[in-house]
N, C-alpha and C positions, 0 to 999 in steps of 0.2 A: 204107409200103404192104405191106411185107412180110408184117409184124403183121399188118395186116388181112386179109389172105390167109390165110394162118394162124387167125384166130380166124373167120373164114367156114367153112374148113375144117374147125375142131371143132364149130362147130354143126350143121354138115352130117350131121358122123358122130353126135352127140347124137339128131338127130332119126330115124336108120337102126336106132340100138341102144330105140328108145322113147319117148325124152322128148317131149310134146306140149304139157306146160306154156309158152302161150305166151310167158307173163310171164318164166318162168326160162329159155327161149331168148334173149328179146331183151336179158337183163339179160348173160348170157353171150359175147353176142353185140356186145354195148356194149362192157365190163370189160377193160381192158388186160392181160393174166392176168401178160404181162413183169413188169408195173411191182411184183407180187409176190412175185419170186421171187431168188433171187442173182444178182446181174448175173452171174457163170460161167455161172450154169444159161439164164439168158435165149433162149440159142436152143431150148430142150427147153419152155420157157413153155406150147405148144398141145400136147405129147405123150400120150399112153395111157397115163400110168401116174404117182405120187408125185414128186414131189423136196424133197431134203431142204433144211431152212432154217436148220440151226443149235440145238443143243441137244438132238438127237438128234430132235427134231419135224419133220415134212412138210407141204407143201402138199398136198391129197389128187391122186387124176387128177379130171379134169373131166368124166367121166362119176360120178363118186361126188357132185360137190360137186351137179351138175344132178340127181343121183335124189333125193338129200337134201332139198332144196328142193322140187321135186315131190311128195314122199312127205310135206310139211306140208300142204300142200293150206289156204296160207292166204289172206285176204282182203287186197286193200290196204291197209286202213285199220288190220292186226293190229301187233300187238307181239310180237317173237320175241328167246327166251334163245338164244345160242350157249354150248355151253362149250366152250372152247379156241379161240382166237381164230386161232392160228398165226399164219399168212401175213397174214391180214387179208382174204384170196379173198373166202372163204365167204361173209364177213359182207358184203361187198362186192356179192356176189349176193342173199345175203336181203333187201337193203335196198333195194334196186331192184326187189322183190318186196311189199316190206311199207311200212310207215309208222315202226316205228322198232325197233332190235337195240340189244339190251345184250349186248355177249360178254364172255366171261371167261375169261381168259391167265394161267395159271399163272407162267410165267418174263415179268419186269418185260423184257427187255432187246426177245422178241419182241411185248408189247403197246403197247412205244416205235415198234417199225419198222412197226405194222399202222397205230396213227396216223397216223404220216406217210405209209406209202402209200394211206393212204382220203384222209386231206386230199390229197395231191394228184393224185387223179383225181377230186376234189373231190365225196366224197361225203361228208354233212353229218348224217344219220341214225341215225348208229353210233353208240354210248359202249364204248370198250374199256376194261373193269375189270382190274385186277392183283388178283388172286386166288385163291381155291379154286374151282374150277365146280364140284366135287361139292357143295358147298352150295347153290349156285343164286344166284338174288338176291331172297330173301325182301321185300325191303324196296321191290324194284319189281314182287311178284309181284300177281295172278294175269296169266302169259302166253296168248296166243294160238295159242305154239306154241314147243317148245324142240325142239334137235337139239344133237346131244353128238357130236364128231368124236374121240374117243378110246376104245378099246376096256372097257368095265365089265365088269368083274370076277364071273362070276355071275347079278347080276342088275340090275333096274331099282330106284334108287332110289327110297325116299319121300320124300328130300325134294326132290326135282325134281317128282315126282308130285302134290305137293302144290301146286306152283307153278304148275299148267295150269286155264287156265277151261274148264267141265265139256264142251267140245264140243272142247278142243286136242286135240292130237298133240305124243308125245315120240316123236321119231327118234335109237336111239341103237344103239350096235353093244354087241353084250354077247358074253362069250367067255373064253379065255384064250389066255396067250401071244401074244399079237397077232394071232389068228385066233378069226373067231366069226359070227354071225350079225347082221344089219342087224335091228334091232326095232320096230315103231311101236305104240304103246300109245295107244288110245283110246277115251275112254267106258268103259272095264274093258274093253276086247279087245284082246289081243296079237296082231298078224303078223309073221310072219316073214317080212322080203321078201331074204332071201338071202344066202349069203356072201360075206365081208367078211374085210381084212385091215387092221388100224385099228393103231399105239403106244398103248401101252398109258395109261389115266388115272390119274395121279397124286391120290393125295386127300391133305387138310390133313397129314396122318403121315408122306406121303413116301413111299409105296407104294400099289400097285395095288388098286383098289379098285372101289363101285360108281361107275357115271359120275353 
């Protein structure tokens, strides 16, 4: 009961700071955020702000993960890229949003732990890939909407850009140093919907790069 008090709680405070997407409150508002996070941090699960998961990667806060998902502005029936799987949240929320997520985990060890905690809060939706996200996933593209949870380097990739059908959204934070601006790319218009403090994205090379 605790939990659920607590996850009432943050969607309480989601809905004061903005969010009105219904879809991403009730999915937020379902989602066991504990069952994501290191059993140490479990009491901190409904907090204001990151924690960390191992490998120097975060969970984000849950007002990041709820504007993220809002700020795709997608359909049910869509298909969405995550890159960076982390925790497994994210994708946990977009998928109770959407029809199906393909995310992409750099480190094998946290795209093991996001598996087993989507399977058991038994979401069935997801495919977690071990790989590059800066490449994207060509091979299941065109998406309905990508969001990139790591900081890019600069700017917005082509080749993510190239993996949106002509009416998506790419949500991704661009910058340096782990500070930078929240971006959404669509139809050829950029917004800046605000600043953002993201870990930085690893590309195939093993340095910072575009997301």
């Amino acid at each position: 009961m605790h939990a659920d008090h607590e996850r009432a709680a943050m969607v309480k405070r989601l809905r004061v700071r903005g969010i009105a997407d219904s879809r991403v409150l009730a999915a937020m508002g379902e989602i066991p955020r504990e069952r994501f996070v290191p059993a140490a941090l479990a009491a901190e699960a409904y907090a204001d702000h990151p924690l960390g998961i191992g490998l120097g990667q975060t969970i984000s806060a849950p007002w990041i993960v709820a504007f993220c998902a809002a700020a795709l502005n997608i359909a049910p029936d869509a298909r969405v890229l995550e890159v960076g799987t982390g925790s497994g949240y994210g994708a946990a929320v977009f998928a109770r949003c959407c029809r199906h997520v393909l995310s992409v985990e750099r480190h094998p060890p946290l795209a093991e732990r996001a598996r087993a905690a989507l399977a058991a809060v038994g979401i069935d939706n997801v495919e977690v890939r071990t790989g590059d996200g800066a490449a994207g996933a060509p091979d299941q593209a065109p998406f309905d909407g990508i969001v990139v949870t790591a900081m890019a380097t600069g700017q917005l990739p082509p080749a993510l850009l190239r993996q949106l059908t002509p009416a998506a959204a790419l949500v991704c934070p661009v910058g340096h140093d782990r500070k930078g601006v929240l971006v959404r790319y669509r139809a050829g218009r950029v917004e800046n919907l605000g600043d953002v403090a993201f870990v930085p994205l690893i590309t195939g090379q093993g340095r910072p790069g575009w997301c």
